[in-house]
Backbone bond lengths (Angstrom), bond angles and torsions (degrees), N, CA, C in turn:
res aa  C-N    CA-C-N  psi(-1)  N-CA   C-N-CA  omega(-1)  CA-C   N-CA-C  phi
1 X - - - 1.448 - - 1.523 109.19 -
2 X 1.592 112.88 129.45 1.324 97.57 159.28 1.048 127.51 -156.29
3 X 1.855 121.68 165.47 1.259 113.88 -140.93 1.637 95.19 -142.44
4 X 1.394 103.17 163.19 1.985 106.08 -167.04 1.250 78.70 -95.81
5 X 1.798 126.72 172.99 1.170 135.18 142.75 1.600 92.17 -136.40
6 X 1.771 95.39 169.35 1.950 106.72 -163.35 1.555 73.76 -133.78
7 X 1.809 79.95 141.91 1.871 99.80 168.11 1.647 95.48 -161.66
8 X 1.213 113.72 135.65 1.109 137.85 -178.03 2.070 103.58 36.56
9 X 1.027 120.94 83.64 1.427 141.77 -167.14 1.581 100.08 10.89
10 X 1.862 109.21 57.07 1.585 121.57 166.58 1.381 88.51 -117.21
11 X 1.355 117.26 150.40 1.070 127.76 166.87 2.140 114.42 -113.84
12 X 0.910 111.13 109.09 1.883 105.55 -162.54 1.616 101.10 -117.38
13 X 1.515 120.07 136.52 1.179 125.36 166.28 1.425 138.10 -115.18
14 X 1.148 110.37 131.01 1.949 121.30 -160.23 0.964 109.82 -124.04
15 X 1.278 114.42 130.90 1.974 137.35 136.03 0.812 129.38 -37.82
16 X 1.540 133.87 77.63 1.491 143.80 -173.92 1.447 84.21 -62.65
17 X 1.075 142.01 -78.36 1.404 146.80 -167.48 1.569 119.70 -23.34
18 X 1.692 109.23 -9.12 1.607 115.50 179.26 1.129 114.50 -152.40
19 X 1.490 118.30 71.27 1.185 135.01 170.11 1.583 117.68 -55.64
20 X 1.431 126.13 155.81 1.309 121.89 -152.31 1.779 101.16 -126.96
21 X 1.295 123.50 51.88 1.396 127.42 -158.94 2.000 100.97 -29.54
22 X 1.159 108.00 139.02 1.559 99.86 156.48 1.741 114.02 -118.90
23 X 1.084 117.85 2.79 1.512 119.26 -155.94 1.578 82.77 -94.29
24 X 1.701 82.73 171.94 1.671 102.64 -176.62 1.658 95.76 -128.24
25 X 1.387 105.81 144.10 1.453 107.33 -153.93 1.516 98.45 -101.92
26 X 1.470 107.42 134.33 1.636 113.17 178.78 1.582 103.95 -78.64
27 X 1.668 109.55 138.46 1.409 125.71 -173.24 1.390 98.25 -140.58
28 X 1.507 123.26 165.69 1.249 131.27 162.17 1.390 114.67 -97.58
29 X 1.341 123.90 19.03 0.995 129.08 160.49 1.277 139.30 -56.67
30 X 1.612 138.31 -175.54 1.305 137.37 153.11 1.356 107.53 -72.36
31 X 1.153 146.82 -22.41 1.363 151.12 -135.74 1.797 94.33 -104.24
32 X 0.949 113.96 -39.69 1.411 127.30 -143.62 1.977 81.47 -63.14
33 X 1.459 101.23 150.05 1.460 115.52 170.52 1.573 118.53 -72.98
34 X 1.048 123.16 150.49 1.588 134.41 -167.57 0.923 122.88 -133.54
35 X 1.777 133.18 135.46 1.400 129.84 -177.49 1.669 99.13 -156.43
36 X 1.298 96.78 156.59 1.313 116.02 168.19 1.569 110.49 55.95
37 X 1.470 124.20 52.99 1.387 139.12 -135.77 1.568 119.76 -58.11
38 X 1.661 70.62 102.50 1.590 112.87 179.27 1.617 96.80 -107.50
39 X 1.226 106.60 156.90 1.409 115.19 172.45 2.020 118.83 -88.81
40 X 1.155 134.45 158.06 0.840 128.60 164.01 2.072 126.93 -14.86
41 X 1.496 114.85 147.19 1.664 121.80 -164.55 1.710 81.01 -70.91
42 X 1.249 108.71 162.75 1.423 114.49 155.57 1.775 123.43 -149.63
43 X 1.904 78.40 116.90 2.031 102.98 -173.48 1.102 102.51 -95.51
44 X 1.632 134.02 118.87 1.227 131.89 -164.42 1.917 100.30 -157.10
45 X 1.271 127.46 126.96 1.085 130.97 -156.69 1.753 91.19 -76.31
46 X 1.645 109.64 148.78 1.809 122.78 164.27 1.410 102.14 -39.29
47 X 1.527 109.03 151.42 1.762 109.38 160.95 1.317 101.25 -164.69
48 X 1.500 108.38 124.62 1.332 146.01 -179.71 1.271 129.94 -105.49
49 X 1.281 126.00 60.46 1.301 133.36 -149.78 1.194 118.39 52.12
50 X 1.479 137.84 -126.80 1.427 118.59 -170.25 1.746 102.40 -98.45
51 X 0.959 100.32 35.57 1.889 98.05 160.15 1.280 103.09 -101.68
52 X 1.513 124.79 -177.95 1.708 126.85 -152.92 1.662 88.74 -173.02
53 X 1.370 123.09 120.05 1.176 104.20 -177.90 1.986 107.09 -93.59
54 X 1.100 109.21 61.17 1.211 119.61 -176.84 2.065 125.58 -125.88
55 X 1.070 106.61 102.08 1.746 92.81 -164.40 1.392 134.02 -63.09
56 X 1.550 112.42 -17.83 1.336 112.34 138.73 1.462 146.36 -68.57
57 X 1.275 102.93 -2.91 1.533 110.02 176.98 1.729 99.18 -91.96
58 X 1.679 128.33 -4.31 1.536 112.26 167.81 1.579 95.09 113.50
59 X 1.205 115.29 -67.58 1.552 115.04 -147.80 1.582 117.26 -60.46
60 X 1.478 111.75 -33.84 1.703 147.91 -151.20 1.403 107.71 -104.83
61 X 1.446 117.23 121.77 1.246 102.21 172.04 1.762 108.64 -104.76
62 X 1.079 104.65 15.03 1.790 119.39 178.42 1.770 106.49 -120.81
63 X 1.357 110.41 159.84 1.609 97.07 166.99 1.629 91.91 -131.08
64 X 1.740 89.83 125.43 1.271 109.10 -143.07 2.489 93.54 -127.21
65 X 1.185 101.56 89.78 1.535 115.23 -168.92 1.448 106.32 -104.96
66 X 1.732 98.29 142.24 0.961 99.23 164.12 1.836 124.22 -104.01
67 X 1.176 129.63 159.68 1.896 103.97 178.19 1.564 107.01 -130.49
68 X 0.868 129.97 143.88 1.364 141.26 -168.65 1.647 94.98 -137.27
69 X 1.321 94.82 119.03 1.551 114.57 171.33 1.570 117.22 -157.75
70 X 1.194 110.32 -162.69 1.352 128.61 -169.11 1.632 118.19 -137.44
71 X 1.246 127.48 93.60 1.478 107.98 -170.00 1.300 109.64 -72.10
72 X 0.801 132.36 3.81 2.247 130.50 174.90 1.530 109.70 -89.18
73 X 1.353 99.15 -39.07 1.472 107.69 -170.69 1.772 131.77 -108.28
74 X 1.585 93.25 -0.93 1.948 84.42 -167.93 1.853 82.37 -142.51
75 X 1.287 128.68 50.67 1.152 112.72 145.40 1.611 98.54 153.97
76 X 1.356 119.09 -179.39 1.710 118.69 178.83 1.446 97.95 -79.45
77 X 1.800 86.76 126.15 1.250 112.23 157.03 1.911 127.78 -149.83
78 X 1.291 118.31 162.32 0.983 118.61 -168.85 1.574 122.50 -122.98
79 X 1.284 121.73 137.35 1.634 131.19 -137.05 0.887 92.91 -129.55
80 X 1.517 127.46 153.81 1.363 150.83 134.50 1.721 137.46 -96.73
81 X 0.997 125.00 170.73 1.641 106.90 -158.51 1.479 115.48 -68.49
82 X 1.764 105.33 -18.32 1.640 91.93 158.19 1.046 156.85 -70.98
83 X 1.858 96.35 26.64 1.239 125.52 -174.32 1.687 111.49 -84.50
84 X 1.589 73.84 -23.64 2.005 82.56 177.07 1.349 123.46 -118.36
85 X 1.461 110.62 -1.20 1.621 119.45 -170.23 1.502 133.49 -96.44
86 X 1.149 123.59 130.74 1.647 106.59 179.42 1.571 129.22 -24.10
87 X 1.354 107.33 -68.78 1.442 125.24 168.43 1.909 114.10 -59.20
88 X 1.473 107.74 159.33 1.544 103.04 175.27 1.490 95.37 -97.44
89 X 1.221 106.04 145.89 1.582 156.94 131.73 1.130 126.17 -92.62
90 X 1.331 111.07 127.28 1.906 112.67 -170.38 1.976 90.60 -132.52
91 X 1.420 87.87 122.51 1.747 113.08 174.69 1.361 106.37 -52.86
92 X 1.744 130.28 -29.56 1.232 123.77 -175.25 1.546 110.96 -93.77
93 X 1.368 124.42 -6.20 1.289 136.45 152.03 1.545 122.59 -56.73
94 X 1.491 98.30 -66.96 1.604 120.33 -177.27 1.685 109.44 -71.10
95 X 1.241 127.99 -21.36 1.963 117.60 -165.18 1.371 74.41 -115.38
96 X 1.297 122.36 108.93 1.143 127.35 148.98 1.720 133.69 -110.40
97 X 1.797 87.04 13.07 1.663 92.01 160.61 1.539 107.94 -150.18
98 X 1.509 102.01 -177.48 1.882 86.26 -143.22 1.679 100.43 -155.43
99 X 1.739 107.82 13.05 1.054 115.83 159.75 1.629 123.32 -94.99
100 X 1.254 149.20 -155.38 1.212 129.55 160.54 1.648 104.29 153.37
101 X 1.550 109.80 107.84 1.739 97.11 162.17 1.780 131.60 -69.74
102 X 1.305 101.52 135.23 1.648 112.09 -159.46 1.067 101.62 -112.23
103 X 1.318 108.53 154.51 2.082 116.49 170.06 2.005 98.91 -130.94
104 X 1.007 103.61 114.52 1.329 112.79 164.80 0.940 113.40 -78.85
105 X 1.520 114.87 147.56 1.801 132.76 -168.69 1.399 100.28 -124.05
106 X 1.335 103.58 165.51 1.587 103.99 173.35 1.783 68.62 -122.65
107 X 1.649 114.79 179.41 1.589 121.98 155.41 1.756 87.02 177.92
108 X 1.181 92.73 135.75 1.785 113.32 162.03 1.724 110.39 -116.85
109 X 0.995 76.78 103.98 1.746 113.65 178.75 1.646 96.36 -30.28
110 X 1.351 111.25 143.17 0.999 107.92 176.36 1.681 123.49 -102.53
111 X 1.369 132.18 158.91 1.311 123.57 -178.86 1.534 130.52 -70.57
112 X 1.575 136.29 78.80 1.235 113.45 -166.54 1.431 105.26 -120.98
113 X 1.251 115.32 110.59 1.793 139.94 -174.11 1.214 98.73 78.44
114 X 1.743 109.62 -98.23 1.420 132.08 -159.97 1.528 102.84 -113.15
115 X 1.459 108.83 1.24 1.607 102.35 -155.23 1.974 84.97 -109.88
116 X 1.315 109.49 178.20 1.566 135.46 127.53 1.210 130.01 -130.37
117 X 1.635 100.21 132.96 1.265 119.91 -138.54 1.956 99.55 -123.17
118 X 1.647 124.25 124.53 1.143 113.61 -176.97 1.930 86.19 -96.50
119 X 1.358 111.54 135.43 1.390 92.31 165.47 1.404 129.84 -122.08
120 X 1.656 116.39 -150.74 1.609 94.15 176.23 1.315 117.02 -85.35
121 X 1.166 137.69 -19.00 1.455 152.94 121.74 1.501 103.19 14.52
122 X 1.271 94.63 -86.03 1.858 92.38 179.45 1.081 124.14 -74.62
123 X 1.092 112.63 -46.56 1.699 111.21 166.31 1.821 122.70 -42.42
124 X 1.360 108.52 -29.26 1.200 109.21 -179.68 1.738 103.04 -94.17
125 X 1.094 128.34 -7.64 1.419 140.16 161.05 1.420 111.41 -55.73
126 X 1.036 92.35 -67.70 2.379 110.33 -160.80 1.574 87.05 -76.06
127 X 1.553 136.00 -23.40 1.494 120.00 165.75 1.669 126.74 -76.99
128 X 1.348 96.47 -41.56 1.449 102.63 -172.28 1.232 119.35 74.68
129 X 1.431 112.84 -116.05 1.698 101.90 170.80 1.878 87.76 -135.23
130 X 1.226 115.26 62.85 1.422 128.70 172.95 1.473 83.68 -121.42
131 X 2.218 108.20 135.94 1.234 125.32 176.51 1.507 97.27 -126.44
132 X 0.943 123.17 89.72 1.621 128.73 164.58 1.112 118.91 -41.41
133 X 1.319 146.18 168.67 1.300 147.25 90.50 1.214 147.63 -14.86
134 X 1.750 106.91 -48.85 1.384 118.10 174.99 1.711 82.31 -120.07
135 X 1.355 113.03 175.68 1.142 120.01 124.18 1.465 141.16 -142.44
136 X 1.113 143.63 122.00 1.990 144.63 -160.25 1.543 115.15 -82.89
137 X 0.919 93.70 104.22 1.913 86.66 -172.88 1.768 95.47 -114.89
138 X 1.880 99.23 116.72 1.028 124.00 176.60 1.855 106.40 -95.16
139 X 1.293 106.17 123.33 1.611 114.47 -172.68 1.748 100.93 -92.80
140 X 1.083 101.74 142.60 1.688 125.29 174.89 1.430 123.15 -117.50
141 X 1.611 113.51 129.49 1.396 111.36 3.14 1.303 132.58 -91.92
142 X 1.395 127.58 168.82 1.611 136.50 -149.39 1.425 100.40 -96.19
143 X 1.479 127.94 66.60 1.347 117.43 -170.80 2.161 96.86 -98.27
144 X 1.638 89.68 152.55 1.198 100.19 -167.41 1.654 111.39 -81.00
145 X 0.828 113.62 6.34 1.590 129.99 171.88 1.446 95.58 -82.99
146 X 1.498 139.21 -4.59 1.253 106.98 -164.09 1.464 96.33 -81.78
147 X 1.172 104.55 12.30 2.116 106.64 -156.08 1.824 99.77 -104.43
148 X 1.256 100.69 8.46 1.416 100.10 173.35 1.862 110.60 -168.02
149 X 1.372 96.88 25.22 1.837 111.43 151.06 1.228 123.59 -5.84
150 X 1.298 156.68 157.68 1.811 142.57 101.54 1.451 110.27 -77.41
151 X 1.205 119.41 87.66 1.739 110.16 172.12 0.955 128.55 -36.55
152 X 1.380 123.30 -53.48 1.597 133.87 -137.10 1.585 109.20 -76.13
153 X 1.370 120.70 132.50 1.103 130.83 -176.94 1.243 113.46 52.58
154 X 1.909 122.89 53.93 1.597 127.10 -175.27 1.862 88.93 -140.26
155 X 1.554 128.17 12.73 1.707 115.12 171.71 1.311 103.82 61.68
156 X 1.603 144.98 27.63 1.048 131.26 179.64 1.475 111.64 -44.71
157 X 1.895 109.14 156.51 1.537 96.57 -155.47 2.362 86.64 -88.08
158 X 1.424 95.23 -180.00 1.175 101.05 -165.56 1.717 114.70 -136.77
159 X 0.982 140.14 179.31 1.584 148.47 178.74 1.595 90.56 -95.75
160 X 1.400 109.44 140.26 1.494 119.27 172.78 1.561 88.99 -93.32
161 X 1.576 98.24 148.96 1.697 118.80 173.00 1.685 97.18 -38.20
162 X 1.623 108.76 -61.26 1.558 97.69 -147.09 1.408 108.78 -77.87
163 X 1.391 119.33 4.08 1.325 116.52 161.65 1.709 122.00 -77.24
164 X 1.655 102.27 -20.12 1.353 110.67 177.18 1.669 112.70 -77.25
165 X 1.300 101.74 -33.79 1.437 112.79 -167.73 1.823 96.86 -73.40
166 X 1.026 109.23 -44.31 1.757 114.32 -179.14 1.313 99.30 -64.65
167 X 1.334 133.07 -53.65 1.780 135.76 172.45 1.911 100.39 -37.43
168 X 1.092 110.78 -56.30 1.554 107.74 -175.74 1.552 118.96 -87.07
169 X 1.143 104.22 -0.60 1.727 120.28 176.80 1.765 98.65 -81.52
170 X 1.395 106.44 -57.03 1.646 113.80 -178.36 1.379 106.57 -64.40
171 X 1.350 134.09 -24.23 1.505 115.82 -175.97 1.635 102.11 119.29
172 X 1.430 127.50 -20.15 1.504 135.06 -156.68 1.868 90.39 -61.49
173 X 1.308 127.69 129.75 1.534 118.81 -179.51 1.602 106.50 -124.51
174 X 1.391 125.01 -0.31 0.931 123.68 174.54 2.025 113.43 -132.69
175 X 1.370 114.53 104.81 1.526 96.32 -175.77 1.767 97.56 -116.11
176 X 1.406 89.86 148.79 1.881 98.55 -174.97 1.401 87.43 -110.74
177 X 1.354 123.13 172.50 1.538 131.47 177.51 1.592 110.61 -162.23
178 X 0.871 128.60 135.40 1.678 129.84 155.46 1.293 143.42 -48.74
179 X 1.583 96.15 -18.60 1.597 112.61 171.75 1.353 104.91 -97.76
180 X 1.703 120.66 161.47 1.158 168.54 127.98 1.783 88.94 10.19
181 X 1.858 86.01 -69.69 2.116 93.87 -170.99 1.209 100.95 -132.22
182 X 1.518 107.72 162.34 1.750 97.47 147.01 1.174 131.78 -124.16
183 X 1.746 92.05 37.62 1.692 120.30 142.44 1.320 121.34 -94.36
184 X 1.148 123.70 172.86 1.732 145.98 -179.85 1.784 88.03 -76.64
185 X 1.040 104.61 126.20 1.576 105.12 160.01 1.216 124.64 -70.22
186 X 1.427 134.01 -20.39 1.558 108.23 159.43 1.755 86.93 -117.67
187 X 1.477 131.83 129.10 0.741 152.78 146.11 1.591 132.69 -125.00
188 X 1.217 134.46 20.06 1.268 135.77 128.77 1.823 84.88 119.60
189 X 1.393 113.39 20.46 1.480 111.61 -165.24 1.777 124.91 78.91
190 X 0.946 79.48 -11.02 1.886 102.68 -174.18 1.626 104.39 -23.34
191 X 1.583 90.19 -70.97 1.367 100.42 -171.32 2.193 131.91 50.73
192 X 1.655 68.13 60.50 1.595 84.84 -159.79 2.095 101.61 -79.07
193 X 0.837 120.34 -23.71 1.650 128.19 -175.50 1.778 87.88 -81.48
194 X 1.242 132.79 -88.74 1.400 108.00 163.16 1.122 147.63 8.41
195 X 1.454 126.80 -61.41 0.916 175.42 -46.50 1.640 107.99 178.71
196 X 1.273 94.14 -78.94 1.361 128.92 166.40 1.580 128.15 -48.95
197 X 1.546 88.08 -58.63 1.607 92.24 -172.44 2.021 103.32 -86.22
198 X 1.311 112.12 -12.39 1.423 88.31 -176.62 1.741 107.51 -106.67
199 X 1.566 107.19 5.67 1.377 127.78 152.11 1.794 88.56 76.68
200 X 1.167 109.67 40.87 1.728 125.07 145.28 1.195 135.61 -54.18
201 X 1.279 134.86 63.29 1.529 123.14 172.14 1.463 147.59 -62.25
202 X 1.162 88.31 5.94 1.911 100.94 -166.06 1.684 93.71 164.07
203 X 1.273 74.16 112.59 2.277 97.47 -178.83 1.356 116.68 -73.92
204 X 1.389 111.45 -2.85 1.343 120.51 179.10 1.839 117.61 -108.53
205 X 1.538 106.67 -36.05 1.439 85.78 171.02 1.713 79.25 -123.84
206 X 1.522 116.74 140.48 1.759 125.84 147.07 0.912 124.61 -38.29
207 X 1.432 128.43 132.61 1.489 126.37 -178.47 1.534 76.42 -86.87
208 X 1.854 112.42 157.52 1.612 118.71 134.73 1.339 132.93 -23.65
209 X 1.405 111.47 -52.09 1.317 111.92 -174.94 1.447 125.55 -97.25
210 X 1.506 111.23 0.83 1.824 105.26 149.48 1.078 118.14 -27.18
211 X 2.051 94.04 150.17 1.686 95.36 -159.09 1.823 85.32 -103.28
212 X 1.330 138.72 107.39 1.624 148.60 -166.34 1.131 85.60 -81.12
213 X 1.237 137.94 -42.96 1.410 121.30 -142.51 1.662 96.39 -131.01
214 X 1.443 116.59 37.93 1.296 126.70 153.78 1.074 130.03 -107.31
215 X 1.348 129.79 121.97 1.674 129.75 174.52 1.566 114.07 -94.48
216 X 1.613 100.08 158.01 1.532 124.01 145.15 1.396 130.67 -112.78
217 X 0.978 128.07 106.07 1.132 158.81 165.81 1.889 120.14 -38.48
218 X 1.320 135.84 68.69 1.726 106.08 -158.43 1.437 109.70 -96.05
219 X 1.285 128.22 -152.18 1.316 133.71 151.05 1.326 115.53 42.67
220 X 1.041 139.24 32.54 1.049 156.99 128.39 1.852 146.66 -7.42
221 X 0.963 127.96 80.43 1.619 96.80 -167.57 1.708 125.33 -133.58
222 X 1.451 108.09 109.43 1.513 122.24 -151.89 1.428 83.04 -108.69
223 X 2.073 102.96 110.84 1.241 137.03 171.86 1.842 104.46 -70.51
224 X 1.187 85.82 154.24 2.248 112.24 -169.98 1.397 97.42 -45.45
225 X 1.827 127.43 -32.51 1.017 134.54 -137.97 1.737 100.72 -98.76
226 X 1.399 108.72 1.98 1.526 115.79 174.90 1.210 123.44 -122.60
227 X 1.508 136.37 71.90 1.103 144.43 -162.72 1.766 112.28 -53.94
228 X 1.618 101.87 156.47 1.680 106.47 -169.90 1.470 89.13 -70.68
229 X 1.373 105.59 161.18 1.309 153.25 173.00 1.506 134.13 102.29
230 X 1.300 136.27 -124.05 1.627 117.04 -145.93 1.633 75.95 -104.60
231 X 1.770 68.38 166.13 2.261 91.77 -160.66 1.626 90.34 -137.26
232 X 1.137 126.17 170.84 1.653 142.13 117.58 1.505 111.54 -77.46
233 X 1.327 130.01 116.69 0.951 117.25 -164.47 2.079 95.26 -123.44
234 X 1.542 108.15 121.96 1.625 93.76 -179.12 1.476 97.87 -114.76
235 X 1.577 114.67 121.55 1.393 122.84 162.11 1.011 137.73 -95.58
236 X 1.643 101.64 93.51 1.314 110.19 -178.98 1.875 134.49 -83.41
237 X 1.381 114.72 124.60 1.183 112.07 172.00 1.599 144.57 -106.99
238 X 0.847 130.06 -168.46 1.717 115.90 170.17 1.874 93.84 -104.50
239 X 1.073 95.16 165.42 1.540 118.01 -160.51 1.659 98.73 -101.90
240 X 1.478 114.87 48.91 1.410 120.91 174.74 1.336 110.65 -100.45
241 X 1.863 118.81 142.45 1.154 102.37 -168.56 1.650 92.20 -109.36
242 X 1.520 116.33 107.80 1.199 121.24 176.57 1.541 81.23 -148.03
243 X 1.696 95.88 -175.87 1.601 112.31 169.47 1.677 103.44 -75.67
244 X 1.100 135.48 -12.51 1.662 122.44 168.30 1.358 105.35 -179.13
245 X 1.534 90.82 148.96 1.223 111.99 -160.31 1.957 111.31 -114.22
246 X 0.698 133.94 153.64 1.588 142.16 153.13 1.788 96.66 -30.00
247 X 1.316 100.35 121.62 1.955 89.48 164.10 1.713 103.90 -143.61
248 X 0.961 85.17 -179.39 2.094 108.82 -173.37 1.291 90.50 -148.00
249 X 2.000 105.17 114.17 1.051 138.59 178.85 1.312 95.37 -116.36
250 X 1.380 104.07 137.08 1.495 128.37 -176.86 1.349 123.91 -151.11
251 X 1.541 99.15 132.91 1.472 100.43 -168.85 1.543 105.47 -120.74
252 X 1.687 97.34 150.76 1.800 90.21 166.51 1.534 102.69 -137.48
253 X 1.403 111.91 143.11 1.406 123.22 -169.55 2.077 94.52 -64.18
254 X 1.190 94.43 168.40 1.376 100.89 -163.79 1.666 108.39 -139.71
255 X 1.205 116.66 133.42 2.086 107.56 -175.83 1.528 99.67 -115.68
256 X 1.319 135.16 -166.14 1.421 157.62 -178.08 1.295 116.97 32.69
257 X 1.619 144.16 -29.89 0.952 115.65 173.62 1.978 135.75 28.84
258 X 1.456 93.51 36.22 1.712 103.97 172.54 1.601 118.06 -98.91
């Protein structure tokens, strides 16, 4: 099926029919990706004395699970600033829309000391003078292991603040990423890329001009087979009221722009 959408007097046309999954799918597996070292999700059917809520085990005529996870740490998910703030904020409050034109990036992090570092440098490169909506920043190189990682205690590389602060300077209100964060994992709590892009000054009282209705996007992983540039991008989440939830990000390539 397909359908035009209009944004700023462009008119662009898409293939609902070939959606471009980017999420990484939560399993109770070994495979499953890891952060902030937690151990493996755990999907394990109800049990009520000798019932089993499982239909191959006999007892159950439903298969009836429970899941215990982590949305920061055991798969793609997407946050809002009450991820960092005194007070709650809930992402299914604040994203209340879930369409959005995207520009995919490629960027290979750059080397600084011990770290890798994406900065505003490149980021202001792979944009040009293109201001997205979303934006997807695919890290290099694109190995397919990133879809089943162990983070914890490996320096994954990260977004420098002033690339975040330039992301929210241009207008960009939604950024997805491939990493874990797009902070340094041990950074002293800092949480300066955070920080930055949702224009947080102090986690205890809100400035006015917090961005509420801006997301981050993490864990992420946009395969060789989807080249950079403009997307339909639909971000979908679960309807949890925390600072972030499990999501399925989806992209669809896009033509005419007239």
């Amino acid at each position: 099926m397909k359908a035009t959408i209009h944004h700023n007097n462009l008119s662009f046309q898409i293939d609902l029919s070939k959606p471009l999954d980017i999420s990484i799918p939560l399993s109770d597996s070994d495979a499953n990706p890891i952060a902030w070292y937690l151990g493996k999700p755990q999907i394990e059917p109800v049990r009520v004395g000798d019932w089993v809520g499982r239909v191959s085990e006999g007892s159950s005529s439903t298969n009836f699970n429970n899941i215990f996870f982590n949305p920061h740490g055991h798969g793609t998910h997407t946050e809002c600033l009450g991820h960092i703030t005194n007070d709650f904020y809930s992402v299914n409050k604040h994203l209340t829309q879930f369409f959005f034109l995207a520009e995919v990036v490629s960027v290979q992090p750059e080397v600084v000391g011990e770290d890798l570092v994406i900065s505003e440098v490149q980021i202001r490169e792979r944009l040009s003078e293109k201001i997205p909506e979303a934006l997807v920043i695919r890290t290099l190189p694109n190995a397919a292991s990133k879809r089943t990682v162990k983070y914890s205690n490996t320096n994954p590389p990260y977004l420098h603040h002033d690339a975040a602060a330039f992301l929210r300077e241009s207008g960009v209100r939604h950024l997805l990423i491939d990493l874990p964060s797009v902070d340094r994992e041990h950074d002293e709590g800092k949480l300066l890329a955070h920080k930055a892009f949702w224009n947080v000054t102090d986690v205890k009282i809100l400035n006015p001009d917090a961005r509420l209705d801006c997301t981050i996007t993490e864990l992420i992983f946009v395969g060789d087979e989807i080249p950079d540039g403009i997307y339909l991008l639909n971000l979908q989440i679960a309807p949890f009221e925390n600072d972030a939830s499990p999501s399925k990000p989806v992209l669809y390539a896009v033509t005419g722009g007239t």
